[in-house]
C-alpha positions as CSV (number, residue, x, y, z in Angstrom):
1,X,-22.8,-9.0,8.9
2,X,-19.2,-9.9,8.1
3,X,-16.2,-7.5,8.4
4,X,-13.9,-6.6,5.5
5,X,-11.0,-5.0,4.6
6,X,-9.9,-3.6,1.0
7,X,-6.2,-3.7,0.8
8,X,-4.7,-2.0,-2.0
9,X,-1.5,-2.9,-3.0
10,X,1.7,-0.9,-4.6
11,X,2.8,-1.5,-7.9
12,X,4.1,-4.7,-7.5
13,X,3.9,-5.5,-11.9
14,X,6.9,-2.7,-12.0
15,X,9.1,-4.7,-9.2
16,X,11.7,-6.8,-11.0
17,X,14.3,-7.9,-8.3
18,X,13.2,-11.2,-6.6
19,X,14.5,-9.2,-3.5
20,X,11.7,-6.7,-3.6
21,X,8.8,-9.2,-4.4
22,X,9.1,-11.0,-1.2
23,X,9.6,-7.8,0.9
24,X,6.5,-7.0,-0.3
25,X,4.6,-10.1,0.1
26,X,6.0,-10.1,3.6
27,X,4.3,-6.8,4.3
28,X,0.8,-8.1,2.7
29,X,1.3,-11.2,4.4
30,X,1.3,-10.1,7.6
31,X,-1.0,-7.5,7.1
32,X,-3.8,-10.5,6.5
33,X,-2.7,-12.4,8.6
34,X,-3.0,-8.9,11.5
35,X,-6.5,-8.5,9.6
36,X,-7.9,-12.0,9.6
37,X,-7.1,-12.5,13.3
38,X,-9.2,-9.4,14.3
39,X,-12.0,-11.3,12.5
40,X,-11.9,-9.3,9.2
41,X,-12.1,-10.6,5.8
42,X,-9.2,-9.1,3.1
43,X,-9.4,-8.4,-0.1
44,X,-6.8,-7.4,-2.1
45,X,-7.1,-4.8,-5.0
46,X,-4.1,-4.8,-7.6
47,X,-3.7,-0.9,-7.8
48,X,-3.8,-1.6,-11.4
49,X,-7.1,-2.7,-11.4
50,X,-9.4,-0.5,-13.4
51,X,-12.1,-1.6,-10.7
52,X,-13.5,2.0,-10.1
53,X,-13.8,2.3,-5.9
54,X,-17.3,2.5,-6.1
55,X,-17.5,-0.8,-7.5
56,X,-15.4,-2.5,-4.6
57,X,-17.2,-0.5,-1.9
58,X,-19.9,-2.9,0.0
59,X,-21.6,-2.6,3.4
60,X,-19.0,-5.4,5.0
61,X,-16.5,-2.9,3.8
62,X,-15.2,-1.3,7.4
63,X,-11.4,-0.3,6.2
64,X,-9.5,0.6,3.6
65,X,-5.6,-0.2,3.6
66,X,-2.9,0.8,0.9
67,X,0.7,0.7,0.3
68,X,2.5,2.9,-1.8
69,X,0.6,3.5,-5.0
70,X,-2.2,1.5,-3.5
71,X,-2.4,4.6,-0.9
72,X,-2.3,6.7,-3.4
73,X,-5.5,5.4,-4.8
74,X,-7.4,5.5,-1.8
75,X,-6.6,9.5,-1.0
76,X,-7.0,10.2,-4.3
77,X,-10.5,8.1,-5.0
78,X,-12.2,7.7,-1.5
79,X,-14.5,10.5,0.1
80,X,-15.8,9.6,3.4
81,X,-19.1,11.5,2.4
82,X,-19.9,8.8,0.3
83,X,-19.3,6.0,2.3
84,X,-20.5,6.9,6.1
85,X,-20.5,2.9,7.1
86,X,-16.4,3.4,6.8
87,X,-14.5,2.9,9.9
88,X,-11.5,4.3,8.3
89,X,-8.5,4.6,6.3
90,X,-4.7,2.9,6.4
91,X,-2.4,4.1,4.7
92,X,1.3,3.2,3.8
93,X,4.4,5.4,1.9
94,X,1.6,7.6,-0.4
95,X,2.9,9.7,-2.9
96,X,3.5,13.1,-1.5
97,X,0.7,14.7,-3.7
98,X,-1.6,13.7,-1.4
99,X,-1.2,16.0,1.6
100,X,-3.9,17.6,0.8
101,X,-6.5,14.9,0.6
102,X,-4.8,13.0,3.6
103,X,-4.9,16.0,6.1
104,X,-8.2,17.0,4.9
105,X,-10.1,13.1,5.5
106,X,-12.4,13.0,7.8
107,X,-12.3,10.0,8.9
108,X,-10.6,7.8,11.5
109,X,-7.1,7.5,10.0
110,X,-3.4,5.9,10.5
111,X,-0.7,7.2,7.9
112,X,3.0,5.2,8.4
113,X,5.7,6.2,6.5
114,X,9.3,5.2,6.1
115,X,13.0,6.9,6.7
116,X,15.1,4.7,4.5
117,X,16.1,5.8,1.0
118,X,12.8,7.9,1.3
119,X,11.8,10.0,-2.1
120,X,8.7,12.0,-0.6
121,X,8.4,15.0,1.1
122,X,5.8,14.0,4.3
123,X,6.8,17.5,6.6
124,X,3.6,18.6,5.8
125,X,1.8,15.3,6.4
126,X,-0.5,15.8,9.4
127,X,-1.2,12.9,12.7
128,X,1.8,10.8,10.6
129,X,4.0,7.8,12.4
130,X,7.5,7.7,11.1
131,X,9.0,4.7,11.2
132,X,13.2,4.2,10.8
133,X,12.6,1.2,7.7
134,X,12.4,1.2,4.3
135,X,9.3,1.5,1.9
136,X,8.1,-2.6,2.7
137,X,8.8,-2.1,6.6
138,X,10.0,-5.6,7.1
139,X,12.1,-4.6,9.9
140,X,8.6,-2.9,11.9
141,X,6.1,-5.2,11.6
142,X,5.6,-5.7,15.4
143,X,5.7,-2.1,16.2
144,X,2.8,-1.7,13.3
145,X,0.7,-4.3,14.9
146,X,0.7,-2.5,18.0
147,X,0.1,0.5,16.2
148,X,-2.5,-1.1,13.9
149,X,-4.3,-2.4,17.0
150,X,-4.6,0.7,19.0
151,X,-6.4,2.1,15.5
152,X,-8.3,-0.8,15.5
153,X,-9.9,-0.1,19.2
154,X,-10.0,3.7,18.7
């Protein structure tokens, strides 16, 4: 049985500076490339997508990762309940909203969320790693693949 991962991107049709674009693709990038070496298979979800998450949910599917609105989607769509083949759930910069569905999952989870220029309110976040970057953590990636591996083992 193969391995996959479901890796919901953020916004990406409302980004408009070149800047921003690769920063982003430079976090999904390496997030693959992280995945893909640990033997998983990725597929990415445009958090546009009007794929409903039942739909996308298979038996390969072990993880779910998001970014940003992507994150959003998964706290807001996923129940664990539903899927108990789920390893568990990344998440990346989630709208604030969603305390309540990220500290109530209960499932393995892994919540990262940046300092720089940051708009949301995560004091109330539970089991969260703060990391001094902005919202595309360019400048952390080795620190998440350490941090990414240790989930991955737990």
């Amino acid at each position: 049985m193969s391995k996959q991962i479901l890796l919901f991107k953020g916004k990406q049709e409302i980004i408009v500076l070149p800047e921003f674009t690769h920063r982003a693709e430079k976090l999904y990038n390496f997030l693959q490339e992280f995945f893909e070496s640990k033997g998983y298979m990725c597929e990415f979800v445009e958090t546009s997508s009007n794929r409903q998450m039942k739909q996308l949910m298979t038996e390969q599917v072990n993880y779910l990762l998001g970014h940003s609105k992507g994150a959003t989607r998964i706290l807001k769509e996923f129940n664990s309940a539903s899927y108990p083949n789920m390893k568990g759930v990344i998440v990346f910069d989630p709208e604030d909203i969603c305390e309540k569905e990220w500290n109530n999952l209960q499932i393995s989870k892994l919540l990262l969320v940046h300092t720089i220029n940051q708009t949301q309110n995560y004091a109330r976040f539970n089991d969260k790693i703060v990391l001094k970057d902005d919202h595309y953590f360019n400048r952390s990636l080795e620190k998440i693949r350490t941090f990414l591996t240790k989930f991955l083992q737990s």
